[in-house]
N, C-alpha and C positions, 0 to 999 in steps of 0.2 A: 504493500500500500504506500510505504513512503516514496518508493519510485518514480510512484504516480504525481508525488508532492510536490518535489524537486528534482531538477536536472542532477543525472548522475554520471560519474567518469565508470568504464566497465569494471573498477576495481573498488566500487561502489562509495566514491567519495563524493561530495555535495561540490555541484561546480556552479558556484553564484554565475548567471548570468550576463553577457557582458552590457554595461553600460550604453542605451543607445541614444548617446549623449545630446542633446537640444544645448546647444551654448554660441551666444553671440558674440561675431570676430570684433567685435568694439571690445578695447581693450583697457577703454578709461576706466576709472575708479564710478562706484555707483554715484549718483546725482544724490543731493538732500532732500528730494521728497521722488515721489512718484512710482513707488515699484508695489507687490503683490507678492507677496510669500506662502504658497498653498500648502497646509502639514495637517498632517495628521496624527494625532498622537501618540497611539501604539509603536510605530516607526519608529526605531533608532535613529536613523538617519536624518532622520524630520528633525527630531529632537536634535542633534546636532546643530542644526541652523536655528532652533528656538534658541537655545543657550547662547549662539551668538548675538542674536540679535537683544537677547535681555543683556546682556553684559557687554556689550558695543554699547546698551540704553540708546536706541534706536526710535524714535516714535513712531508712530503709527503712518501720521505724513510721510516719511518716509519707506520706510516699510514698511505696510500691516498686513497684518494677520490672519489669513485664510482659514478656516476650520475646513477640513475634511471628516467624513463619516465612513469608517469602516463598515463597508454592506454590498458584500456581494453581488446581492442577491438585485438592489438595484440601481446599481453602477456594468454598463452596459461592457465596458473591460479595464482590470487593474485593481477594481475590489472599491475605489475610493468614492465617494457619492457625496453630494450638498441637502442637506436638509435641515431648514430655515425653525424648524419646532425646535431643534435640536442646538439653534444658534450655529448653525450652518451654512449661508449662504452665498452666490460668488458675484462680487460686487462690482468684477469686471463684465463677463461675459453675460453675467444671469443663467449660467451652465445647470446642467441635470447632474452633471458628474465630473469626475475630472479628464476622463476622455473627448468630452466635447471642449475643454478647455484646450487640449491637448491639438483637437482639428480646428480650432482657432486661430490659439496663438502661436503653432508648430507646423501645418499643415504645410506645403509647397504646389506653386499652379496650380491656384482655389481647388486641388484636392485635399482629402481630410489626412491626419497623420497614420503613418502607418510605421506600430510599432508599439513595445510596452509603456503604457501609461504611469508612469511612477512618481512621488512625491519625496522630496521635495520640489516644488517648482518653482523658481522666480519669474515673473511676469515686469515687464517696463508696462507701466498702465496706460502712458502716453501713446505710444508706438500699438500696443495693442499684441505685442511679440514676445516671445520666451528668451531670457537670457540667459535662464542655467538651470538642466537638472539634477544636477552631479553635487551631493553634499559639501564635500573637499571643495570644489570651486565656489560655491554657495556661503559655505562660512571665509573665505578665504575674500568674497568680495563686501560682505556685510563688514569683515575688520578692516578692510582698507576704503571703506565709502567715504567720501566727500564729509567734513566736518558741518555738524548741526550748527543750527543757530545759538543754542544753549552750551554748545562746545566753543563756540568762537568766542561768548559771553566769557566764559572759563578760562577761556585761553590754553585750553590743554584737551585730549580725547583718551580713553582709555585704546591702547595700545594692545592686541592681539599677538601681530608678528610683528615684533622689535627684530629692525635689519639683521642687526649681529645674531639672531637665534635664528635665524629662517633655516639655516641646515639641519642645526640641535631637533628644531622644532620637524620639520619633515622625515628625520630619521625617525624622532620616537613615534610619531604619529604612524610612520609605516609597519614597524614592529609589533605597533600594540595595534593594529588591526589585522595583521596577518596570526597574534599567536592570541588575539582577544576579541575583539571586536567582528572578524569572518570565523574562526575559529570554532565559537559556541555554534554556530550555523553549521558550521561541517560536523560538527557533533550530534546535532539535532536531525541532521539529514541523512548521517553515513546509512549506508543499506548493507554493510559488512562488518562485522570485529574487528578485521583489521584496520579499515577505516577510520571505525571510532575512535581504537585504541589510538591512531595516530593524532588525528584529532583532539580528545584528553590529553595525551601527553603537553601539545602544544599549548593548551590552556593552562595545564601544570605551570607549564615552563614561563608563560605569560606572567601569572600569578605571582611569581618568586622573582619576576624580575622587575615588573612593579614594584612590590615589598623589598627590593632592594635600591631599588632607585629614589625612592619615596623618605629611604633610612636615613636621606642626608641633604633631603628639602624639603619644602612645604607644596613643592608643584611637582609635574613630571620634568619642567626645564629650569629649574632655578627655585629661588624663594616667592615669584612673582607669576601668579597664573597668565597661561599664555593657548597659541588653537590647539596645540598638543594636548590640552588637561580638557579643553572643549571636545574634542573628538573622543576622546575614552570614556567621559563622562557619564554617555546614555548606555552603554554597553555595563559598568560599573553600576550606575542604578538598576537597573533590569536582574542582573545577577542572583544576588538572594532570592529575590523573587519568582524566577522566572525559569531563570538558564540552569540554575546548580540543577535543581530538583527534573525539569519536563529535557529537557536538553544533554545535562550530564550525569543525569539518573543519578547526582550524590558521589559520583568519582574524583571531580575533585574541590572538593571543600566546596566554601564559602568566600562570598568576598571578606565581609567584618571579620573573618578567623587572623585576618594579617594585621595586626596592630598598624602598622606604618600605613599600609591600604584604608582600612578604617577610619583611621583618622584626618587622610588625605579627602575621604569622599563626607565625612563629616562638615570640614573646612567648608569645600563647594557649598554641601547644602545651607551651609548658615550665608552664602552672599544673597543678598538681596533679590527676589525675583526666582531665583533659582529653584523652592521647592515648586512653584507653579509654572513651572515650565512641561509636567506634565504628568497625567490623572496616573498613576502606578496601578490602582484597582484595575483601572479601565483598560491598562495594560492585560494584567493578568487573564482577566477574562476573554479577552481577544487571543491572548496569545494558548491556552489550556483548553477554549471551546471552540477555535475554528479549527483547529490542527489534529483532527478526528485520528491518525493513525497513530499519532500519538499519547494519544488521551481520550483513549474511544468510551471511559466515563464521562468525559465531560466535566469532572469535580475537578472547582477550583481551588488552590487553598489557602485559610482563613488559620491567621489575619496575614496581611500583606507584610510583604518585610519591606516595609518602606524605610526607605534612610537616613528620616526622619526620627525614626522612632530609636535611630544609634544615638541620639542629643545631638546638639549640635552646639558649633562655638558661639560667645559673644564677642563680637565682633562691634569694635569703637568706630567714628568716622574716621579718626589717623591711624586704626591697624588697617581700615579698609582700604585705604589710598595706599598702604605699603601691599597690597596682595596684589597690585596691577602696576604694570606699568605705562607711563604717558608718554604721549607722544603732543611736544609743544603744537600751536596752531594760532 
């Protein structure tokens, strides 16, 4: 049955699909107002670009905030759907789903797009055209947007990718998705033992090298959260909850079992914005009742191990200004 779930390699490993990228050859930096950010919550990836854009403090003129509704059943392809009861709606197109947004703003010689529908998506609302679907370039353009008006007032912006870490920063960011972030996936989908077993291992190894990286800062790059602690972030919330148990059937641990991990995803959660960047229940439940091969009860389980509920720091406005770094403007 899982076969049928996900694409598999014949040696039955989970081969995430490739990206069928929507991204405009404008190469400037985002404008201060005017774009559409479509997410969905369940979505790690989504969540990815929520976190930038709360911790960029982005407004809404600039970027806002799409809701998606995970449904199937009527979302015509891609599973993501608009419903307005649900504080759902799409304020561009006035879409049924996100595939008609998709034959929109993507579409080539007024034919419709042909291709998977996936979120997250940025939309230029002026133009009426797609700029990015691809997470990695989605948070990579929200940190580097054109300075708000309340940033110029400041005189400063918070800083995502400081120059001199951009290597630091893409190296960790590669690593901890290939042994964490795609990992749990390949563990959730393997259709072989040996699969899995490789899989696990590489979550193990993810795990311990977080918890050593962590032994000797407060971030993954430094003392100063930066897109490397953005990109791990929703893979590490989801964990406890989600992955050890339905994914790693309990092979390897826990995130909170690593003191240095624990207390690194602590930190996050106390920044401002951060624990409502997205519903964890609402996770759970999408993630234990749509995924029938794997949880052909259906039971989800109670209480969520929200990250929240690890305490979290207090946090002063001058230790909050020392956990980012700025970039003058």
């Amino acid at each position: 049955m899982v076969r049928e779930l996900a694409p598999q390699s014949p040696e039955g490993d989970y081969m995430r699909p490739r990206s069928e990228l929507v991204a405009s050859k404008d190469k400037t930096p985002l404008r201060s107002e005017g774009y559409a950010l479509y997410l969905g919550n369940t979505c790690p990836w989504c969540h990815r670009a929520k976190l930038a854009l709360i911790l960029r403090r982005l407004p809404p003129r600039c970027v806002a905030d799409v809701k998606l509704v995970d449904n199937a059943e009527r979302a015509s392809r891609g599973g993501w759907a608009f419903d307005p009861q649900q504080g759902a709606a799409d304020p561009v197109f006035g879409a049924a789903d996100l595939r008609e947004v998709y034959d929109r703003a993507a579409g080539r010689d007024g034919t419709g797009y042909v291709g998977r529908c996936t979120a997250p998506l940025l939309v230029d609302t002026r133009s009426r055209r797609a700029v990015s679907n691809d997470s990695v370039q989605i948070v990579r353009l929200i940190g580097t947007a054109s300075e708000t008006d309340e940033e110029r007032r400041q005189g400063r912006a918070v800083d995502l990718v400081p120059q001199e870490l951009i290597g630091q920063i893409e190296a960790t960011t590669h690593w901890t998705y290939e042994l964490l972030s795609n990992a749990v996936y390949r563990a959730g989908f393997a259709t072989t033992q040996e699969a899995f077993a490789r899989a696990a291992r590489d979550v193990a190894e993810g795990l311990e090298r977080v918890e050593q990286q962590l032994a000797g800062s407060r971030f993954l790059c430094g003392d100063r959260l930066t897109e490397a602690d953005v990109m791990l972030l929703p893979c590490a919330a989801r964990f406890d909850a989600v992955y050890a148990s339905l994914f790693l059937r309990g092979s390897c641990g826990l995130w909170r079992e690593g003191e240095h991990r624990r207390r690194w995803l602590q930190r996050c959660w106390s920044l401002p914005g951060v624990p409502q960047t997205v519903d964890l229940r609402a996770c759970q439940e999408s993630y234990f009742r749509s995924l029938f091969p794997l949880n052909p009860s259906q039971i989800v389980p109670v209480p969520a191990s929200d990250p929240g509920a690890l305490g979290t720091e207090s946090i002063s406005e001058e230790d909050l200004d020392a956990f980012f770094h700025w970039r003058k403007v």
